[in-house]
C-alpha positions in Angstrom: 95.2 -63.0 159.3 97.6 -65.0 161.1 96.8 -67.6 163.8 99.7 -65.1 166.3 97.4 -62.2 166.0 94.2 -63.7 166.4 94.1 -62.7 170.0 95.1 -59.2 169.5 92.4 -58.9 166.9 89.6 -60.4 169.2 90.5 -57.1 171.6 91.2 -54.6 169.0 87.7 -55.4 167.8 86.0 -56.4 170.8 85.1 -60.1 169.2 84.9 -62.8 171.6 88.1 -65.1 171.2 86.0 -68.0 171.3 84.6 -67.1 168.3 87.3 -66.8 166.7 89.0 -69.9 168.0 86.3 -71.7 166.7 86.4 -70.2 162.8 90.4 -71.1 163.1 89.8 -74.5 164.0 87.8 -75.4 161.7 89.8 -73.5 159.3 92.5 -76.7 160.2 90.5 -79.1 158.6 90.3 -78.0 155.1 92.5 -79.1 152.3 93.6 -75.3 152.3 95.1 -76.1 155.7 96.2 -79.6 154.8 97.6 -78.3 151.7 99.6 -75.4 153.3 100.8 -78.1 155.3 102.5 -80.4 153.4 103.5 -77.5 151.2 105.6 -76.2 154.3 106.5 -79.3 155.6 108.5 -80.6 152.4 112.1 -79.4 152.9 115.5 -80.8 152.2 116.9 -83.2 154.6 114.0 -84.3 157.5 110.4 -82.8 156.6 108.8 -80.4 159.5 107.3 -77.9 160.4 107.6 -75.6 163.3 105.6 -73.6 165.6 106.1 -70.4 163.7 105.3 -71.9 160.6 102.2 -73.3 161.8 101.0 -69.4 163.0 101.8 -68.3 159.4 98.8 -69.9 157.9 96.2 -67.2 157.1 92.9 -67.5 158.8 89.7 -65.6 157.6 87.8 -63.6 160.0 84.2 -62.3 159.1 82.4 -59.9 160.9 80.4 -60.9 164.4 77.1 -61.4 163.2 77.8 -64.2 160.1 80.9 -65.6 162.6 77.7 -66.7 165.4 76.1 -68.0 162.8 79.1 -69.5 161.1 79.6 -71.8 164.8 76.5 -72.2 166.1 75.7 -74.0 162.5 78.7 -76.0 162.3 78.3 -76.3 166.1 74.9 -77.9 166.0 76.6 -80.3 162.8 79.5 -81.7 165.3 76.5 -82.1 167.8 74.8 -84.2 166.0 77.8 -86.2 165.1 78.5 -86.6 168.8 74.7 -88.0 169.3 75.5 -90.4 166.4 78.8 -91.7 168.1 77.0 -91.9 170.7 74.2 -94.0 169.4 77.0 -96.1 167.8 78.7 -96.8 170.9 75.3 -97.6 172.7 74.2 -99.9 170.4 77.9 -101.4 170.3 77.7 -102.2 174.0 73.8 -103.3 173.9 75.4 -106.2 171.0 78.0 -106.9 173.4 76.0 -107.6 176.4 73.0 -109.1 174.7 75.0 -111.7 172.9 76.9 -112.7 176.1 73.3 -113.3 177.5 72.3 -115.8 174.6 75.3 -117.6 174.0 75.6 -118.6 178.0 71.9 -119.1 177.1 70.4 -116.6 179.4 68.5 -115.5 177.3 66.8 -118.2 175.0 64.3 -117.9 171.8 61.0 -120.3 171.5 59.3 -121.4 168.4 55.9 -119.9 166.6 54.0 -121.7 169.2 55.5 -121.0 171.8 57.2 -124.0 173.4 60.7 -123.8 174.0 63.5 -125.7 171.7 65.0 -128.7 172.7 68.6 -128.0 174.8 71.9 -127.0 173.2 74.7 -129.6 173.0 78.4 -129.4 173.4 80.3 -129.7 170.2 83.8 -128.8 169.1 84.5 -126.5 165.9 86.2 -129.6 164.5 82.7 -131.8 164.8 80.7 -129.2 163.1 83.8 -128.4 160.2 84.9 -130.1 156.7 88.2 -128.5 157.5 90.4 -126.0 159.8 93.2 -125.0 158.1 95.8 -121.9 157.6 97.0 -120.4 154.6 100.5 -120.9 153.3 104.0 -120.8 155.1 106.2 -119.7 152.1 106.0 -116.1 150.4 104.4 -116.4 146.9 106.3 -115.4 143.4 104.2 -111.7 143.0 103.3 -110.6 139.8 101.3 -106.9 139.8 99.8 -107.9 137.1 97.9 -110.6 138.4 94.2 -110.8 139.4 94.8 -112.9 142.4 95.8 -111.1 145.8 97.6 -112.7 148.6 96.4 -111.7 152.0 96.6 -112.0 156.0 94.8 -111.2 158.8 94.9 -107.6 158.7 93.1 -107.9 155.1 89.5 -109.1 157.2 87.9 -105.8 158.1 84.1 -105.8 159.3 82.8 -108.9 157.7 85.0 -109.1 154.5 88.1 -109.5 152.8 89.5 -106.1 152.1 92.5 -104.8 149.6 94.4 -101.7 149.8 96.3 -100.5 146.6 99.9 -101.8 148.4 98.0 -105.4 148.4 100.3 -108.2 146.9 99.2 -109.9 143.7 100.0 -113.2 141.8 98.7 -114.6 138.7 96.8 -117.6 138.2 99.8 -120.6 138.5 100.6 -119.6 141.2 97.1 -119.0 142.6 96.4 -122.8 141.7 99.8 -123.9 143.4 98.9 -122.3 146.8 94.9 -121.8 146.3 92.6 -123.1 149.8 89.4 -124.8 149.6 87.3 -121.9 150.5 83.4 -122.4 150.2 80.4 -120.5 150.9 80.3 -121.5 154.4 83.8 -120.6 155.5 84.4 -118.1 157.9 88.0 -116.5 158.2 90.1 -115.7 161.4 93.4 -113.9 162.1 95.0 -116.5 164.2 99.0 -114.6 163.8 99.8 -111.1 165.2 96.2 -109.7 165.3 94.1 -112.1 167.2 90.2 -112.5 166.1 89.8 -110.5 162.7 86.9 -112.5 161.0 85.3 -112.5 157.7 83.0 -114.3 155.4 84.5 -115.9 152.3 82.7 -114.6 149.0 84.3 -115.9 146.2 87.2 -113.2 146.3 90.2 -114.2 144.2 92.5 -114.9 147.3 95.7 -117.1 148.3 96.1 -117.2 152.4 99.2 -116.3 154.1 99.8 -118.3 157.2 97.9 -115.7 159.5 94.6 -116.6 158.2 92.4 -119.5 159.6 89.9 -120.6 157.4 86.9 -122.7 159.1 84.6 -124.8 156.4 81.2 -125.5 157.8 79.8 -128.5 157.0 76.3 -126.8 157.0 75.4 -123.4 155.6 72.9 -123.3 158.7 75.5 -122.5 161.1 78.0 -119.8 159.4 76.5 -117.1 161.0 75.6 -118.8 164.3 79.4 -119.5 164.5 80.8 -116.0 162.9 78.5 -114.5 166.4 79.9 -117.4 168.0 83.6 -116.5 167.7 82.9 -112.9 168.7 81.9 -113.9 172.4 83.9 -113.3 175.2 83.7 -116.3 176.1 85.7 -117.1 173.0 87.7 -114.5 173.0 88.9 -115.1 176.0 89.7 -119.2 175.8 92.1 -118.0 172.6 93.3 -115.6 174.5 94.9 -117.9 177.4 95.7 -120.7 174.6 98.2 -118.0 172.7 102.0 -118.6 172.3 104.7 -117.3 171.3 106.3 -114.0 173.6 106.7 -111.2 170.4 104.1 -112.6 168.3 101.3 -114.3 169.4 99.8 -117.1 167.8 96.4 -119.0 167.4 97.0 -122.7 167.1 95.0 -124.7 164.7 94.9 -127.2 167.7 92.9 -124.9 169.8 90.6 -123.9 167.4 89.7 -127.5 166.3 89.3 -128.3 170.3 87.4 -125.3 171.3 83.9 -126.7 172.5 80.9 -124.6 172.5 77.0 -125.2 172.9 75.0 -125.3 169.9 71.6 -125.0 169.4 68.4 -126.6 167.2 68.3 -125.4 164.1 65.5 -123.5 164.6 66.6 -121.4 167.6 70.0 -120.9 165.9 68.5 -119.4 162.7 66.5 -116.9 165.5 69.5 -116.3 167.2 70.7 -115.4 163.6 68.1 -113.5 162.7 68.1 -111.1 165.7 71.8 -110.3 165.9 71.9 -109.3 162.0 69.2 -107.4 162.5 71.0 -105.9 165.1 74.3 -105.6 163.0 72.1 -103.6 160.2 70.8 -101.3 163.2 74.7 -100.6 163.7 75.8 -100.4 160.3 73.2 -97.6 159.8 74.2 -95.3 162.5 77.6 -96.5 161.0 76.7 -95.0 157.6 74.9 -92.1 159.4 77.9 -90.8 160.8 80.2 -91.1 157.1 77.8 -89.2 156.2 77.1 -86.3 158.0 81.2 -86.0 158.8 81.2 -85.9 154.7 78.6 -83.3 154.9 80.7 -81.3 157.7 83.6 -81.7 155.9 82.3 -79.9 152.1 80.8 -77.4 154.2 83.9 -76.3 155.6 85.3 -76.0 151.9 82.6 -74.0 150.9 82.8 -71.5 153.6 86.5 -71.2 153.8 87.1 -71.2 150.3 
C-alpha cells in the first residue's frame, strides 16, 4: 500500500490514522526504505527524488489488533530511549555545573582525616609543561600504504584520537621527518577552525597537522586534572576572547603557554580526579545504554517489516 492511500484506507476500514501513521513511520527507518531510496534517487544528471516518488513506496498494513500492539511496543522502546537521553543530558549538565563549582573551588575535597588540603596556587600551563607545541605547517608526502596517519583537530573525538577510512597516511620517513614528542602525559587540543577538541595521547601512530596543540606534562599526576581543567568555562571562555583571525579562528600557542589557573595538592587533585572519571563512566554508560537500545529498535523494525 502506498503512503497516498493510507488515509483513504484508515476510513475505508475504520482504522485509526494514527495507527497507521505510526506503522509508516517506522516503516521509514528500515533499509527497505533507505534502500528504495537511493534506488529512486539515482538518476542521470542531478539525483532526486520527488514527492510522488516518495508516496510510491509500499507500506504494510496489518490488521487492528497486532498494529496496537505493533506501537504501543515500539512505542514503549522510543520511550525508553527518550528517558535515556534524558538521563544523558541530566547528567551532562550535573558535570557541567559541578565542575565549575570545584575548579573556582567552591566546592573543595579533604583528606582521610578529615582536615582540609593546603590552598591551590596560581600557575601557568607553561610552568607545569615540558613543552606546548603544534603539529606541522607543510602538507606531508601521503603514501596509502603507510601505517602512520596524519591528523588535525577534528581527528580528537571524546577522549581519543580517532580515524575515518578517508584519514591521510604516510610511511615511516616521513613519519620520523615530521614526528612530535608525544608522551604518556600529553593531552591534545584543537587550537585551528574547531576550538577545544581534546584527547589523550596513547601511543597512536600519528604526525600533527598545524591545528593540533599538544601539551607535555611534566608530571603524570596532573594529565587528568588538566584534561577537566581545559573543559571549564572558565577556560573556555579566556580562549575564546584570545582567538584571531576573522574566517578562521585560531588558538595561539602564546595563550595557551600564558593561561594561569589554580592548581591544587596532589592529593586533592588526584580526588578531584577521581570523582569527575567516575562521573565520566556514569555518562559513558547511559552513553552506551542508549547505542544500544537504538540498535535494538533498529533490528526490530527489520524483523517486523521484513
Amino acid at each position: 500500500m502506498t503512503i497516498a492511500l493510507l488515509t483513504k484506507y484508515s476510513l475505508l476500514h475504520q482504522i485509526p490514522l494514527h495507527f497507521i501513521l505510526e506503522l509508516a513511520y517506522y516503516q521509514t527507518l528500515t533499509d527497505n526504505y533507505l534502500k528504495y531510496v537511493l534506488a529512486t534517487s539515482m538518476r542521470s544528471g542531478q539525483p532526486g527524488i520527488n514527492a510522488e516518488e516518495y508516496s510510491k513506496f509500499p507500506i504494510y498494513i496489518s490488521q487492528i489488533a497486532e498494529q496496537e500492539k505493533i506501537a504501543n511496543f515500539l512505542g514503549a522502546v522510543d520511550t525508553r530511549i527518550s528517558q535515556l537521553r534524558r538521563k544523558h543530558e541530566l547528567l551532562q549538565t550535573y558535570k557541567r555545573g559541578v565542575m565549575q563549582k570545584i575548579f573556582s573551588q567552591q566546592i573543595r575535597f579533604k583528606g582521610d582525616d578529615g582536615k582540609p588540603f593546603p590552598d591551590w596556587e596560581v600557575k601557568k600551563l607553561s610552568e607545569i609543561s615540558n613543552k606546548i607545541s603544534d603539529g606541522i605547517h607543510s602538507t606531508p608526502q601521503y603514501d596509502e600504504n603507510g601505517e602512520y596517519y596524519f591528523i588535525n583537530g577534528n581527528n580528537l573525538i571524546d577522549t581519543k584520537i580517532q580515524f575515518d577510512v578517508n584519514a591521510k597516511r604516510i610511511n615511516e620517513p616521513e613519519y620520523l621527518k615530521y614526528k612530535s614528542e608525544l608522551t604518556s602525559k600529553t593531552i591534545l587540543i584543537s587550537i585551528n577552525g574547531t576550538i577545544g577538541n581534546l584527547a589523550f595521547y596513547n601511543d597512536e601512530k600519528v604526525v600533527l597537522g598545524k591545528s593540533v596543540c599538544y601539551i607535555d606534562l611534566k608530571s603524570e599526576d596532573d594529565k587528568l586534572f588538566v584534561f577537566y581543567l581545559l573543559q571549564t568555562s572558565n577556560i573556555i571562555n579566556h580562549f575564546n576572547k584570545e582567538l584571531t583571525g576573522s574566517t578562521i579562528r585560531n588558538l595561539s600557542l602564546t595563550t595557551i603557554k600564558n593561561t594561569k589557573a589554580f592548581f591544587p595538592s596532589y592529593k586533592e587533585k588526584a580526588k578531584i580526579a577521581d570523582f569527575l572519571t567516575a562521573l565520566d563512566k556514569k555518562i559513558e554508560v547511559v552513553a552506551k545504554q542508549i547505542e544500544l537500545t537504538e540498535q535494538f529498535k533498529k533490528g526490530l523494525l527489520q524483523k517486523m517489516f521484513v
